[in-house]
MARDRENSE-659470 format. One record per residue (C-alpha): residue in one letter; x, y, z; residue number from 1. Coordinates in nm, 3 decimals. Example, Ala and Ser with C-alpha at 12.3 -4.5 7.8 and 13.67 -1.06 7.14 Angstrom:
2
{a, {1.230, -0.450, 0.780}, 1} {s, {1.367, -0.106, 0.714}, 2} 
END
This chain:
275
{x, {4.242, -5.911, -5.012}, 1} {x, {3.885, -6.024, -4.962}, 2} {x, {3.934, -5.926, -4.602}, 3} {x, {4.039, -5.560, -4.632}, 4} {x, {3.726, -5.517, -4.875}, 5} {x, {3.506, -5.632, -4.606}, 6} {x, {3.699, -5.436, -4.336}, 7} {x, {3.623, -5.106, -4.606}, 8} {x, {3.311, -5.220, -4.623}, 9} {x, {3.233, -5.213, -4.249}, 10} {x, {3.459, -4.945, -4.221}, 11} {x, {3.247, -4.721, -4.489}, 12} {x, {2.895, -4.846, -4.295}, 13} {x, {3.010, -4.751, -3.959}, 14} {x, {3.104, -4.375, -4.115}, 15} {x, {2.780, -4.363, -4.251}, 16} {x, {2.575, -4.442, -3.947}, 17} {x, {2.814, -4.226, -3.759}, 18} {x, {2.679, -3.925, -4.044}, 19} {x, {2.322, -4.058, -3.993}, 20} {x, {2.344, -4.032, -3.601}, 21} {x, {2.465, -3.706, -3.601}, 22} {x, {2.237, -3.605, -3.862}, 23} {x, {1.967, -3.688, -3.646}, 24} {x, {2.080, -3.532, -3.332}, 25} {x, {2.100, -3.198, -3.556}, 26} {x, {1.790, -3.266, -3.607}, 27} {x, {1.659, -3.356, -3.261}, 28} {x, {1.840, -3.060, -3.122}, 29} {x, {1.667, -2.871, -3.447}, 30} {x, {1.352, -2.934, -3.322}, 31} {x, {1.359, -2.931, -2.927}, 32} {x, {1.521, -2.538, -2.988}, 33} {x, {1.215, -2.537, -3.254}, 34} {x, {0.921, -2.634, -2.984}, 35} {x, {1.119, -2.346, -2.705}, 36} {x, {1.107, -2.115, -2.937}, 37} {x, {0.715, -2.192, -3.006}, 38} {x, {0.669, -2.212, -2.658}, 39} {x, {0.842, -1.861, -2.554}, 40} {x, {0.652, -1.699, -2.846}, 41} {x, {0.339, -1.895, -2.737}, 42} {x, {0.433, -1.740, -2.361}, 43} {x, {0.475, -1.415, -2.494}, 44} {x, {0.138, -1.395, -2.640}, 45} {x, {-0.010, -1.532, -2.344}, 46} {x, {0.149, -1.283, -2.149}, 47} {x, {0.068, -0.976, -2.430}, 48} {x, {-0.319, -1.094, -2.464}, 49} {x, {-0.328, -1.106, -2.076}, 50} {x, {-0.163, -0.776, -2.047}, 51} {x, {-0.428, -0.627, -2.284}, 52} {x, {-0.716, -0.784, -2.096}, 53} {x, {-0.599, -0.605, -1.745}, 54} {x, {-0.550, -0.272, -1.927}, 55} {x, {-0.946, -0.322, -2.067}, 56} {x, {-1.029, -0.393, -1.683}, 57} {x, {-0.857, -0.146, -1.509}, 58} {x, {-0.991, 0.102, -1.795}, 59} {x, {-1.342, 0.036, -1.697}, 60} {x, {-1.281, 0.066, -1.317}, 61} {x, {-1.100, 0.391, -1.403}, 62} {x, {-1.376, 0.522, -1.559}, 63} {x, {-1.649, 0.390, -1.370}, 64} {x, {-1.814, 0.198, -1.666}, 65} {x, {-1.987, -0.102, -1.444}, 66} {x, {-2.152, -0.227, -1.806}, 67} {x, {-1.812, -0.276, -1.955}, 68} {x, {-1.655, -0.427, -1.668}, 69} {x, {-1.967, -0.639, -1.613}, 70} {x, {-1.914, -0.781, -1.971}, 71} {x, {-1.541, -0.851, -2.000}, 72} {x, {-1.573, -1.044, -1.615}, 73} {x, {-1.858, -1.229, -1.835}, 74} {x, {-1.623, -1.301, -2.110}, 75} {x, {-1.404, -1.482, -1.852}, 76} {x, {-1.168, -1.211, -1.778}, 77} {x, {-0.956, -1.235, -1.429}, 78} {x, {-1.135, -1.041, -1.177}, 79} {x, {-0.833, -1.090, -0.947}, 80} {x, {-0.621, -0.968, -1.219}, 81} {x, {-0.347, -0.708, -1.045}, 82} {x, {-0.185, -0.454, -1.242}, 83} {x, {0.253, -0.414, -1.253}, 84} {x, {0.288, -0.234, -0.892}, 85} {x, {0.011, -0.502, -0.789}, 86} {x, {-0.284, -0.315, -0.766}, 87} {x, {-0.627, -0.489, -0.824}, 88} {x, {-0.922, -0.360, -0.926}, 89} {x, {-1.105, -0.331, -0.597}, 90} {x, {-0.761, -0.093, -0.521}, 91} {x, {-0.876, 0.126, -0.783}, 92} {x, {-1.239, 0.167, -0.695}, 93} {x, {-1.147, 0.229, -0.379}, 94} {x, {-0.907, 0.464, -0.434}, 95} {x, {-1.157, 0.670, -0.736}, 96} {x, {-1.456, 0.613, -0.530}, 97} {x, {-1.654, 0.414, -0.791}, 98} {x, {-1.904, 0.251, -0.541}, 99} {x, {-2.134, 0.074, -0.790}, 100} {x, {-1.824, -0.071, -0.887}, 101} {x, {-1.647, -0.179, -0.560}, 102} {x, {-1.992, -0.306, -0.462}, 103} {x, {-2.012, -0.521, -0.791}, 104} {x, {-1.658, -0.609, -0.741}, 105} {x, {-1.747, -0.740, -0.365}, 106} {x, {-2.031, -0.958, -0.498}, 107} {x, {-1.754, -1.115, -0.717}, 108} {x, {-1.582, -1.264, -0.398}, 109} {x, {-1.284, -1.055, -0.511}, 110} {x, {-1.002, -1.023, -0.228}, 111} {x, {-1.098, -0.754, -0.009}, 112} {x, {-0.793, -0.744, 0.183}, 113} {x, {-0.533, -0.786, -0.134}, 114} {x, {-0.213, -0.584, -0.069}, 115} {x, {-0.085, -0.422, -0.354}, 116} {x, {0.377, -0.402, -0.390}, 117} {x, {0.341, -0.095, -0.135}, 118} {x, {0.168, -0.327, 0.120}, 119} {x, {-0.143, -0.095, 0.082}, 120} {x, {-0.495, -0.299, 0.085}, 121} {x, {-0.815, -0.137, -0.081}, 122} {x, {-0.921, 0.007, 0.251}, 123} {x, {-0.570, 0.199, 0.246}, 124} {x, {-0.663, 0.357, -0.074}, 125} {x, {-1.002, 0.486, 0.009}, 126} {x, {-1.059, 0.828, 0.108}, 127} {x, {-1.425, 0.861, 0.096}, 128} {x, {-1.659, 0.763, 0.434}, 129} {x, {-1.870, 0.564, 0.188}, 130} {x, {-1.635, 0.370, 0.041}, 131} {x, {-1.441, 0.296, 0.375}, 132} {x, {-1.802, 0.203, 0.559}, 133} {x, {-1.896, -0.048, 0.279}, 134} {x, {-1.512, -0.185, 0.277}, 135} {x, {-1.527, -0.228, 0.621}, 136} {x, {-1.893, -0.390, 0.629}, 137} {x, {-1.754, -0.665, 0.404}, 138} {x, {-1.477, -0.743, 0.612}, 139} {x, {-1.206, -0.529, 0.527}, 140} {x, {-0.900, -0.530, 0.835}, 141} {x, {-0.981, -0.203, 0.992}, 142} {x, {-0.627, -0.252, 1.159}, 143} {x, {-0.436, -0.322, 0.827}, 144} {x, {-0.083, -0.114, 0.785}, 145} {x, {0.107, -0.035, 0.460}, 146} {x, {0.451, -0.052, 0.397}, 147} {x, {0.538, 0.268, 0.614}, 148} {x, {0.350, 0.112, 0.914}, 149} {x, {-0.015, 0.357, 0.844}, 150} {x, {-0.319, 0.273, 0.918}, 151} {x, {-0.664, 0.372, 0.797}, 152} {x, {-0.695, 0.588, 1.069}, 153} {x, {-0.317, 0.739, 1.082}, 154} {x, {-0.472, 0.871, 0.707}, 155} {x, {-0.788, 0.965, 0.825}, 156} {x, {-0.632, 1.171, 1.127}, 157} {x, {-0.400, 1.333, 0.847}, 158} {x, {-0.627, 1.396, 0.652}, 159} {x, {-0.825, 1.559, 0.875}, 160} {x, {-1.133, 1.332, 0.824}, 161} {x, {-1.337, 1.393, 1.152}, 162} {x, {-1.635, 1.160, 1.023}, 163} {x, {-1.402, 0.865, 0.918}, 164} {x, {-1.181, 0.898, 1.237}, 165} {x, {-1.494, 0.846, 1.440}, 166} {x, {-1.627, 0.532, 1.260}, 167} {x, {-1.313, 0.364, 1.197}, 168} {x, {-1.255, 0.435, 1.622}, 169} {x, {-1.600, 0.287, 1.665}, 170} {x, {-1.550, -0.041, 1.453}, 171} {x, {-1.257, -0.135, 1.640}, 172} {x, {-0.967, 0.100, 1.524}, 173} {x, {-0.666, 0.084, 1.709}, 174} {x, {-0.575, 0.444, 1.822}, 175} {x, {-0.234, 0.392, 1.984}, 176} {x, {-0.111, 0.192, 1.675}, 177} {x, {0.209, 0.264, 1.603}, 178} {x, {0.378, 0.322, 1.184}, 179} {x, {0.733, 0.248, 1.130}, 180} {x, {0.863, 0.587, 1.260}, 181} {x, {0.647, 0.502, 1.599}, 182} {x, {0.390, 0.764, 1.519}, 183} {x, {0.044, 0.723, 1.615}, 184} {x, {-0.265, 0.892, 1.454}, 185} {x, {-0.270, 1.154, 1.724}, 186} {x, {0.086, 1.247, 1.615}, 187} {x, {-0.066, 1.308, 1.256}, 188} {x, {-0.376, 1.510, 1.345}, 189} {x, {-0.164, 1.713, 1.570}, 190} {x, {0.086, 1.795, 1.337}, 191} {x, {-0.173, 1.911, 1.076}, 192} {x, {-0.354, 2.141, 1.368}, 193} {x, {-0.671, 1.933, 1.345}, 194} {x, {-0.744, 2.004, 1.677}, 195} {x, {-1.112, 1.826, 1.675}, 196} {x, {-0.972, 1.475, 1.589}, 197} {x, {-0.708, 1.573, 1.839}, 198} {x, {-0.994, 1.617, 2.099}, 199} {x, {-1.171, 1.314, 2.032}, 200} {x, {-0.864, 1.066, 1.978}, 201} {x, {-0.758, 1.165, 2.330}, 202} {x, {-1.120, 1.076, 2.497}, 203} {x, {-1.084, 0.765, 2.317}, 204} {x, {-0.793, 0.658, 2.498}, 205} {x, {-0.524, 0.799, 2.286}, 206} {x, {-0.184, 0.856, 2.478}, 207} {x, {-0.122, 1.239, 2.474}, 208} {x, {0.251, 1.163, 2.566}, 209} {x, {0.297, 0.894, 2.314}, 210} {x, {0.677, 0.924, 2.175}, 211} {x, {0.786, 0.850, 1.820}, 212} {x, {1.132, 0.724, 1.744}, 213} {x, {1.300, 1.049, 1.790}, 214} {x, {1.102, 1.154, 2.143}, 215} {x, {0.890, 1.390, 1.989}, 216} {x, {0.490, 1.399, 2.126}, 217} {x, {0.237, 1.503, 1.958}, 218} {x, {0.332, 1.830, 2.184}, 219} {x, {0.630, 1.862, 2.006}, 220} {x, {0.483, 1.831, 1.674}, 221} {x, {0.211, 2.093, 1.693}, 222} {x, {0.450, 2.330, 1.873}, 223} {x, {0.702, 2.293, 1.626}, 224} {x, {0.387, 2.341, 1.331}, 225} {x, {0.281, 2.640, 1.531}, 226} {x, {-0.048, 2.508, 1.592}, 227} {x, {-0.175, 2.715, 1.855}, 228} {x, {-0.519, 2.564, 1.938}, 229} {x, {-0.372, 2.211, 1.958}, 230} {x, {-0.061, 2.323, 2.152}, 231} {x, {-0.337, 2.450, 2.381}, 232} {x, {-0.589, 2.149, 2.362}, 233} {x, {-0.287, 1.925, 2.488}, 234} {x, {-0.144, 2.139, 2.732}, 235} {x, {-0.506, 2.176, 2.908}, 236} {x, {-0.516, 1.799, 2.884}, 237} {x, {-0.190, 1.681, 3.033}, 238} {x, {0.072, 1.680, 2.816}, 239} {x, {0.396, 1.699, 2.928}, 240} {x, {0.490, 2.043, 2.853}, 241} {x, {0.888, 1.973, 2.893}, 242} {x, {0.920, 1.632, 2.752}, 243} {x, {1.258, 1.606, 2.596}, 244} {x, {1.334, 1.416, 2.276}, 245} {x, {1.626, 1.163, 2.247}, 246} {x, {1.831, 1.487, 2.126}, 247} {x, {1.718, 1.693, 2.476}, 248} {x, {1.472, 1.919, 2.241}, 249} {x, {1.184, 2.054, 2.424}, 250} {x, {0.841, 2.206, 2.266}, 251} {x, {0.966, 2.509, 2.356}, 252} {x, {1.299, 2.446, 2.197}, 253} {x, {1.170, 2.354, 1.837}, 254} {x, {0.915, 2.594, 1.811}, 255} {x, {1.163, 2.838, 1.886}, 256} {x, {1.459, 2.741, 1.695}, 257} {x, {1.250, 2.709, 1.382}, 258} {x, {1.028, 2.967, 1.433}, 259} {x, {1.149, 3.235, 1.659}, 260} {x, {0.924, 3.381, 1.858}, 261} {x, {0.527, 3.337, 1.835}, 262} {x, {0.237, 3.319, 1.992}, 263} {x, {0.290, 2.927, 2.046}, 264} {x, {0.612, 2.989, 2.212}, 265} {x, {0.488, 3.253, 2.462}, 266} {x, {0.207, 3.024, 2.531}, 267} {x, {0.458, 2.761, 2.644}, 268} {x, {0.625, 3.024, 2.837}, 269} {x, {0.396, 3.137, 3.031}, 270} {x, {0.268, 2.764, 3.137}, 271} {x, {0.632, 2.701, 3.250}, 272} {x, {0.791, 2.561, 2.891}, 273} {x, {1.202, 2.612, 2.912}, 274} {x, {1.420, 2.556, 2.633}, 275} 
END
């Protein structure tokens, strides 16, 4: 008898310290799901406040307010802070022309050559000679290429920026560099009819036969954008006037089957274009 009421005994202990144990490792579990929680709020709020600091940033640089963004960088905000489609805030003054700013920004040691999700660095953005000339003084890559395979100058040449085309070509700009559908920047200037970078791309060593992907030159192009004074620029200046493309389409051919007859398409004529 005595030895079943010390078996219940032990019996009734080890239930309770089985109760106790897995009290506790409620309780454990309780509070390491406790401190995640704390620490994914605690994230969260690290992640809101940051948020809230790049919008007050990126509002200053927006609106060209060098005293506000002057004191928020002083308050110890990130001045390498980059916004969702990773644009910094040297992207932005480049791209709204703030100089002050993307001077003041410079002086900061910010990353001159930071490429935003679209591959694009601040010198991509800019569209103003100032703002590329001080970009490129402070050791922006004059040679840089986005996503699509464009340079600075395949923009300028589009754009039909004469003054930028000329100093980016002077400070080492590659004319014969190639985007991702094997244009180069005299394939853009021709297409637009901007027959003055034309001119001086091609005495800079330009190739006025250069094929893209699909064979066309930048022949084919202004022929096929009716753009008579290029389509005469080239053809003065040794372009191949029956250059086929990888679908056997002359000059001749596309200007015509677009646009009937013109003036571009009897000039090709009469310097011996065929279709």
């Amino acid at each position: 008898m005595e030895i079943y009421r010390i078996f219940d005994v032990h019996n009734q202990l080890f239930i309770w310290v089985c109760i106790l144990i897995a009290l506790l490792t409620v309780f454990i579990v309780f509070i390491v799901k406790t401190r995640k929680r704390h620490k994914n709020l605690l994230k969260q709020e690290r992640k809101f406040l940051k948020e809230k600091q790049d919008e007050f940033l990126f509002d200053a640089v927006l609106n060209g307010s060098l005293i506000k963004l002057r004191f928020f960088l002083e308050e110890g905000m990130d001045v390498n802070a980059k916004s969702r489609e990773g644009v910094s805030l040297l992207h932005s003054a480049a791209e709204t022309g703030h100089m002050a700013i993307a001077s003041f920004l410079i002086e900061k040691k910010i990353n001159i050559n930071a490429r935003d999700n679209s591959n694009q660095t601040p010198l991509l953005k800019a569209k103003n000679f100032d703002m590329i000339k001080l970009l490129v003084e402070n050791g922006a890559n004059i040679n840089a290429v986005d996503a699509k395979g464009m340079s600075c100058l395949h923009y300028a040449s589009q754009r039909g920026k004469t003054d930028i085309v000329k100093y980016l070509v002077g400070h080492g700009a590659l004319v014969n560099i190639k985007d991702v559908l094997g244009r180069i920047p005299l394939h853009e200037a021709a297409r637009n009819d901007f027959t003055e970078i034309v001119e001086f791309l091609v005495s800079c060593g330009a190739d006025i036969n250069a094929k893209d992907d699909r064979g066309l030159t930048p022949l084919h192009i202004s022929a096929e954008n009716r753009n008579y004074d290029t389509v005469k620029y080239l053809l003065e200046n040794g372009a191949v006037i029956n250059a086929v493309t990888k679908n056997n389409e002359t000059p001749l051919y596309l200007t015509e089957n677009i646009n009937g007859d013109s003036k571009v398409s009897r000039l090709l004529k009469d310097k011996g274009g065929v279709k």
